[in-house]
LOFI-646556 format. One record per residue: x negated, y, z of N, C-alpha, C in turn; residue in three letters. Coordinates in steps of 0.2 Angstrom, whole numbers, plus 2048, in hexadecimal, padded with zeros to 3 digits. Layout:
# LOFI-646556
XYZXYZXYZala/...
# end
This chain:
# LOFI-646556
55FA8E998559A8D99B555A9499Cunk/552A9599E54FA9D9A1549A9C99Funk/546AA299D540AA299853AA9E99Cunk/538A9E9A3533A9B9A6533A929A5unk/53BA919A553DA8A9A553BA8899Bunk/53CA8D99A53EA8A990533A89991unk/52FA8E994528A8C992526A86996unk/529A85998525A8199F528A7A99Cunk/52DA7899552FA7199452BA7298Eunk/526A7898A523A7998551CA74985unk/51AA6F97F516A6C97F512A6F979unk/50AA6D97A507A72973504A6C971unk/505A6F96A503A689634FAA6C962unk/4F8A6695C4F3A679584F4A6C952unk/4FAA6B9504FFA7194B500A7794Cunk/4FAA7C94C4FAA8494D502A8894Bunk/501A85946509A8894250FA87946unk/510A7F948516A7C94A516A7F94Funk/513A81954513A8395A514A8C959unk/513A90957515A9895651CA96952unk/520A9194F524A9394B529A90953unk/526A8B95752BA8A95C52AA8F962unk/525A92961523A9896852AA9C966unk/526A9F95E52BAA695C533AA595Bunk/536A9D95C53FA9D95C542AA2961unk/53FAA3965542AA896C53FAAE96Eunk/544AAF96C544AB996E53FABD972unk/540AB897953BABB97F534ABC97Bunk/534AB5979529AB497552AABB970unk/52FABC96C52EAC096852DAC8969unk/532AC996E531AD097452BACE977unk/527ACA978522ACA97B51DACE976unk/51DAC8973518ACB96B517AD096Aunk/51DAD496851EAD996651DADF969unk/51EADE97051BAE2975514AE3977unk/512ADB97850CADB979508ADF974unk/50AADF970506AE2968504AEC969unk/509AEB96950BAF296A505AF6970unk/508AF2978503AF797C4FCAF397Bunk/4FCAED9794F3AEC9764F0AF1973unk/4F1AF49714EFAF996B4F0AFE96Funk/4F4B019724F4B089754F0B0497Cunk/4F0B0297F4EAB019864E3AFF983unk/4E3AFC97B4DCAFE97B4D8B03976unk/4DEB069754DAB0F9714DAB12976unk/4DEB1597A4DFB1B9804DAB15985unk/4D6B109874D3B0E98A4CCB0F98Aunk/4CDB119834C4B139804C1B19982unk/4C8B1D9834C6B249864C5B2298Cunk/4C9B1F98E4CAB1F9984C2B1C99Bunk/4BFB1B9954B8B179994B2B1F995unk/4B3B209924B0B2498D4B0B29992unk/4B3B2B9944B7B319994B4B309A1unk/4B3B2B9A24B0B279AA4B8B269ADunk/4BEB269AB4C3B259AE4C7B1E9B0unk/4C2B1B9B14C7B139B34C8B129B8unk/4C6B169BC4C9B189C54D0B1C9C3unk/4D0B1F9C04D5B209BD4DBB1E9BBunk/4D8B1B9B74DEB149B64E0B119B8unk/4DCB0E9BF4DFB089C54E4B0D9C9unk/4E1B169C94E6B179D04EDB199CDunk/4EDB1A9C44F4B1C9C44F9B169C3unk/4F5B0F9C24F9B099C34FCB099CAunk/4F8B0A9CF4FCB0B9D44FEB109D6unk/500B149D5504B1B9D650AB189D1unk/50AB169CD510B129C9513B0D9CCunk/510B0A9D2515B049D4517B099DAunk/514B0D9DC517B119E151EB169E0unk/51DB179D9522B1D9D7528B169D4unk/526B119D252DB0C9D1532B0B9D9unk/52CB099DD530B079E4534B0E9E5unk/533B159E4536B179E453CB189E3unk/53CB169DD543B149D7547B119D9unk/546B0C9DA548B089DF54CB099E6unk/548B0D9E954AB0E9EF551B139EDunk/550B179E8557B1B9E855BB189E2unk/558B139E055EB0F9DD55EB119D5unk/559B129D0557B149CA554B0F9C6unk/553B0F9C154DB0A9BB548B0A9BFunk/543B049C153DB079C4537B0B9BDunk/538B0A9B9535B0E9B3535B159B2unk/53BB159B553BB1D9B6535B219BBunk/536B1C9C2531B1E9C752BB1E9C4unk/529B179C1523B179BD51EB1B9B9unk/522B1F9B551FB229B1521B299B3unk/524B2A9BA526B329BD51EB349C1unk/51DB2D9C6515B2E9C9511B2C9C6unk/510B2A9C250AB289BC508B319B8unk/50DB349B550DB3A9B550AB3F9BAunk/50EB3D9BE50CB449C3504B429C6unk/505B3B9C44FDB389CA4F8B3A9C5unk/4FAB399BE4F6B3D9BB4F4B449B9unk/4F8B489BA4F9B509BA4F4B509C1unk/4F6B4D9C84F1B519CD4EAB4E9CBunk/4E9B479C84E2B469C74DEB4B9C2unk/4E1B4C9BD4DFB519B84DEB5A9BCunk/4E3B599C04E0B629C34DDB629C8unk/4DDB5C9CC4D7B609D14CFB5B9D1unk/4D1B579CB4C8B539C94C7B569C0unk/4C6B5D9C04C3B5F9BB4BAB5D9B9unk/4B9B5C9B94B1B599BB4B2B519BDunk/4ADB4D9B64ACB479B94A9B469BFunk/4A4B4A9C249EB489C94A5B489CFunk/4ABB4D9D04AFB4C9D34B5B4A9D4unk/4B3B489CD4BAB419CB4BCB3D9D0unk/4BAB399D04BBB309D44BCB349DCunk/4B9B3A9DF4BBB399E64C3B409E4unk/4C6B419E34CEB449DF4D1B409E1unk/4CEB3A9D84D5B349D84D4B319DDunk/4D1B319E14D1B2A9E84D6B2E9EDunk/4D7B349EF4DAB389F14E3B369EFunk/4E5B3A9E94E9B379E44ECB329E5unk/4E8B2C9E54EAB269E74EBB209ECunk/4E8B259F34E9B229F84F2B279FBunk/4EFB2C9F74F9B2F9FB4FFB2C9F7unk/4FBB2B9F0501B279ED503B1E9F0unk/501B1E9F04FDB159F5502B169FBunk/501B1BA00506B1DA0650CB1FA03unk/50FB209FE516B239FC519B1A9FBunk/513B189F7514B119F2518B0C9FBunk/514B0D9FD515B09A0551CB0DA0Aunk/51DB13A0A524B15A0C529B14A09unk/529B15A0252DB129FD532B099FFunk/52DB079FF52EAFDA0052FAFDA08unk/52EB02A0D531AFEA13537B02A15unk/538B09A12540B0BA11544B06A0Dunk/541B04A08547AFFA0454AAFAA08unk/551AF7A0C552AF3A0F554AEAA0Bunk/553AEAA03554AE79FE54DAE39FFunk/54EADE9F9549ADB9F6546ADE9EFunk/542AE49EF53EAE79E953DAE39E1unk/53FADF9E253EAD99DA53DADC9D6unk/542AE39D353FAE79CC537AEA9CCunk/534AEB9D552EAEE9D652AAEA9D5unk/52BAE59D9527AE19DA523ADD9D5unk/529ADD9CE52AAD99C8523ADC9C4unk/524AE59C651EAE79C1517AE79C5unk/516AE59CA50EAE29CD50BADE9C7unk/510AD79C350CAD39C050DAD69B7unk/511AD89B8514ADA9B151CAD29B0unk/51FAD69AA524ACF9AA526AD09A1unk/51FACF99E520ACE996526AC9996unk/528AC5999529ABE994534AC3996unk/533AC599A53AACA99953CACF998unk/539AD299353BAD698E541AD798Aunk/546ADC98954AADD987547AE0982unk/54FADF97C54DAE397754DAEA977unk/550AEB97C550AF497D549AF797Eunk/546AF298453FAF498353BAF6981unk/53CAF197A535AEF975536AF5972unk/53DAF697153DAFF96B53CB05970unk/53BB0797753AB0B97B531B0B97Cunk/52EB0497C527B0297D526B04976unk/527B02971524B05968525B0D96Aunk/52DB0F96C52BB1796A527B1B96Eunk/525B1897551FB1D97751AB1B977unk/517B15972510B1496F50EB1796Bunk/515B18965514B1C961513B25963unk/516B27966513B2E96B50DB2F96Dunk/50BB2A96F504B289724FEB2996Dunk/4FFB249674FBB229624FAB2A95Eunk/501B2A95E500B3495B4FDB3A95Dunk/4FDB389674FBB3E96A4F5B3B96Bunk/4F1B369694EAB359694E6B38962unk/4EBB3695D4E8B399554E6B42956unk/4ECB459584ECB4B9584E6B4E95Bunk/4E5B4A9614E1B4B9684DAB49966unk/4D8B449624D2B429604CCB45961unk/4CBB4A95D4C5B4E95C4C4B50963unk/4C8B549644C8B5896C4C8B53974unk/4CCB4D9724C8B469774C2B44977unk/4C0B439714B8B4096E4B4B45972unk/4B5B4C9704AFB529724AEB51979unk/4B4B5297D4B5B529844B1B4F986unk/4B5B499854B3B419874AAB42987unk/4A8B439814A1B4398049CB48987unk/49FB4E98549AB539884A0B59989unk/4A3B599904A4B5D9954A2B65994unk/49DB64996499B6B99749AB7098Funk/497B6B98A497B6D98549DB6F980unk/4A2B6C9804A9B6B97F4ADB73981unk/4ADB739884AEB7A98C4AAB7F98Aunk/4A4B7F98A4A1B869874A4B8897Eunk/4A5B8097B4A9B829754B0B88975unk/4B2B8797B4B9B8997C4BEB8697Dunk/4BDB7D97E4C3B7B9824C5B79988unk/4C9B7A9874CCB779904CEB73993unk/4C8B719984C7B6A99B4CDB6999Eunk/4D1B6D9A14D6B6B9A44DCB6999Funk/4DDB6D99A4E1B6B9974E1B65993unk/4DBB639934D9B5C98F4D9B57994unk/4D8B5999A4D8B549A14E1B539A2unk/4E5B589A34EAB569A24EEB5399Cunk/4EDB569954EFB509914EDB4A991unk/4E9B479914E6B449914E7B3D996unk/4E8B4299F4EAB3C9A44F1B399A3unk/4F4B3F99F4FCB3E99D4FDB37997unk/4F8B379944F8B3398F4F8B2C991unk/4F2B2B9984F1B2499C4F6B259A0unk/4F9B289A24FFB299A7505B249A1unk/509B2699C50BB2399850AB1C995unk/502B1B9944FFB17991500B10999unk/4FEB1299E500B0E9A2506B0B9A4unk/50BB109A4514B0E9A4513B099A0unk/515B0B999516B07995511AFD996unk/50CAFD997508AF999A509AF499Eunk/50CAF79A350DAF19AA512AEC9A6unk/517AEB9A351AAE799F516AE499Eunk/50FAE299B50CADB999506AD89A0unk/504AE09A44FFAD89A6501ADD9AEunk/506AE39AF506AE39B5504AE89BAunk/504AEA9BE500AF09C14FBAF09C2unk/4FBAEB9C64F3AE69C84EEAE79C3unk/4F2AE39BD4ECAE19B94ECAE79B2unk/4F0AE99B24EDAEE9AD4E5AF29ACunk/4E5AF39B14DEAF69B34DAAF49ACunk/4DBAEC9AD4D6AE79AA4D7AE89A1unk/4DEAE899F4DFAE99974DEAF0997unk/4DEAF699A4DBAFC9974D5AFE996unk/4D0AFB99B4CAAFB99C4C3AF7998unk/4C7AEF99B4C0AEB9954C1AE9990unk/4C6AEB98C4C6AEA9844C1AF1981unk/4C3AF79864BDAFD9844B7AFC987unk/4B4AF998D4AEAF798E4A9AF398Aunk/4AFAED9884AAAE89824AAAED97Bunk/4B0AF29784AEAF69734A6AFB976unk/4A4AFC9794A0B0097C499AFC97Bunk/499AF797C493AF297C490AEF972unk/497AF0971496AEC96A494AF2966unk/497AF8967495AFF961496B06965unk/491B0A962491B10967495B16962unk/498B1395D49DB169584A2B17959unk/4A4B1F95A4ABB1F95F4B2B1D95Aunk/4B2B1E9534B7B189504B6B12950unk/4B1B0D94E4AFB0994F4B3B05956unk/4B0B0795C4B2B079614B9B06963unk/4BCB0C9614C3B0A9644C7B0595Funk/4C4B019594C6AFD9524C6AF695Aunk/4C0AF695D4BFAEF95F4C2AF0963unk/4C1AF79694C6AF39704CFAF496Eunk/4CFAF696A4D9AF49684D8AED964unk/4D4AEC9624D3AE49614D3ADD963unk/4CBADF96A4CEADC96F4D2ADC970unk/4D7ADF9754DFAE29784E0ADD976unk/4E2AE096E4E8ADB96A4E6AD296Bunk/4E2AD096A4E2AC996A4DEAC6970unk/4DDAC89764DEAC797C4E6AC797Dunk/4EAACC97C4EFACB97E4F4AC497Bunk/4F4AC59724F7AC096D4F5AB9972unk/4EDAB79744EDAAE9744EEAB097Cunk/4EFAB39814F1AB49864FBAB2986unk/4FDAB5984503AB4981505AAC97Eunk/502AAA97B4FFAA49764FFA9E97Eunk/4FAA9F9804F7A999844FDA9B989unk/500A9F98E503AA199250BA9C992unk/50BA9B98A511A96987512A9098Aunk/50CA8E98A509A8598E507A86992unk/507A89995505A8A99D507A8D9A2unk/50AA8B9A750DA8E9AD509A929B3unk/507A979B0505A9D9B3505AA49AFunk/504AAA9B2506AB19B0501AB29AAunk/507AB79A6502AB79A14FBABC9A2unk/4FDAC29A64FAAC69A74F2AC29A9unk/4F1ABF9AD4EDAB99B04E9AB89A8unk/4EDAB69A34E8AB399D4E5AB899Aunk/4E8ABE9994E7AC39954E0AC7999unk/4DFAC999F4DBAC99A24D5AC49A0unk/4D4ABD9A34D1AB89A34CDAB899Cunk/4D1ABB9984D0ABC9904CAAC198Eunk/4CFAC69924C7ACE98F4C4ACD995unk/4C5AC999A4BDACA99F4B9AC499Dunk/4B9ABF99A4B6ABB9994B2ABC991unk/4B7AC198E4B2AC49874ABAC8988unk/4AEACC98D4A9AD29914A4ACD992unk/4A5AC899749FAC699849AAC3993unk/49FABD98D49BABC989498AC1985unk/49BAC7984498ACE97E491AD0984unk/491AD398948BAD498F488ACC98Cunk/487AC998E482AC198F480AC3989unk/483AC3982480AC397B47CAC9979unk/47BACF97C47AAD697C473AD5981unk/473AD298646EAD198946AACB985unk/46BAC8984464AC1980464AC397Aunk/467AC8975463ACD97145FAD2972unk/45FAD497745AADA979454AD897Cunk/453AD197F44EACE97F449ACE97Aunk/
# end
């Protein structure tokens, strides 16, 4: 049976236990899990910056700059990951050098990502095939995860998680105060290009659970609801890798007994916490 068939004859009990000891029999749930775990946490630390920073335009164009660099891949016959994470890079290199300055940010990356958008579209109409591996990361495809993956997806979260600790103090200052940062003696550019490089990788690895589409969504609202709850910038990134994390877990969870994308639950998940954390933020300040 194929994994959509093995969920789709899946029945949920009242038995919390029974049901995760028969989720976790098979391999794919377990490469799900175990995956999903892994980018929850890196899309919701490195997402704290990317809101912190004004960059969530950001994050939507290099998602797609990434479906465009896969169709690539594609087109000459390579892993589309490779594509993936070749324009995601590079889309992040140009957005870092010529949008140094948040006021002229947003009109850069729009730039950035309407040429990428045009590559993305010559890509898929040179392809005379059916693009299935391209296409496949639009939604993301957790529930098909290899095990090669999950140790390729662990080691560059671990890269990740390291070049953020390292990075810390000097992302925090940036992020905070620009102007003031720079007169200390650092440099914007090269914190703007580590940094895009960071979400450039941080997004590769990503479309794997909820997709091109929807990543936007797990990098950004699990740090917006940390935003709302504490203006503590450890504090903060404790809850949006928290959210991440079990948005994605009972997304993954429910996704078992129900025949639709998981990405779709995961989403449905931190947007619907957003709004409950806003509603409750608002009738306290009353």
């Amino acid at each position: 049976m194929t994994n959509l068939a093995l969920i789709a004859s899946s029945t949920f009990s009242p038995n919390l236990w029974s049901d995760l000891r028969d989720m976790w029999q098979y391999s794919f749930m377990q490469h799900a899990f175990e995956t999903g775990t892994v980018i929850a946490l890196v899309a919701g630390i490195v997402g704290y910056f990317v809101v912190l920073r004004r960059l969530s335009f950001a994050a939507h164009a290099l998602s797609h700059a990434g479906f465009a660099g896969a169709a690539g891949a594609v087109l000459i016959g390579i892993n589309p990951l490779f594509g993936l994470l070749s324009f995601t890079s590079l889309g992040g290199l140009a957005m870092a050098a010529l949008g140094k300055k948040a006021a002229s940010r947003d009109v850069q990356i729009g730039n950035v990502l309407a040429f990428m958008l045009g590559l993305g579209v010559l890509f898929i109409s040179l392809y005379k095939g059916y693009a299935t591996e391209a296409y496949s990361l639009l939604f993301g495809e957790i529930l098909g995860i290899s095990t090669t993956n999950v140790f390729i997806t662990i080691a560059a979260a671990i890269l990740i998680l390291l070049a953020v600790i390292v990075l810390y103090r000097r992302l925090l200052f940036t992020s905070l105060d620009e102007d003031v940062a720079e007169a200390k003696g650092i440099s914007m550019l090269g914190m703007n290009i580590a940094f895009m490089l960071l979400v450039a990788v941080a997004v590769s690895v990503s479309v794997e659970v909820v997709g091109v589409l929807l990543i936007f969504a797990l990098l950004v609202t699990p740090a917006a609801i940390a935003q709302q709850v504490t203006k503590n910038p450890r504090h903060g990134l404790i809850v949006s890798a928290l959210v991440a994390l079990i948005a994605t877990w009972f997304g993954l969870f429910i996704s078992y007994y129900a025949p639709y994308p998981v990405s779709f639950f995961i989403v449905s998940l931190v947007f619907a916490t957003y709004l409950i954390v806003r509603l409750i933020k608002h009738l306290t300040a009353q």
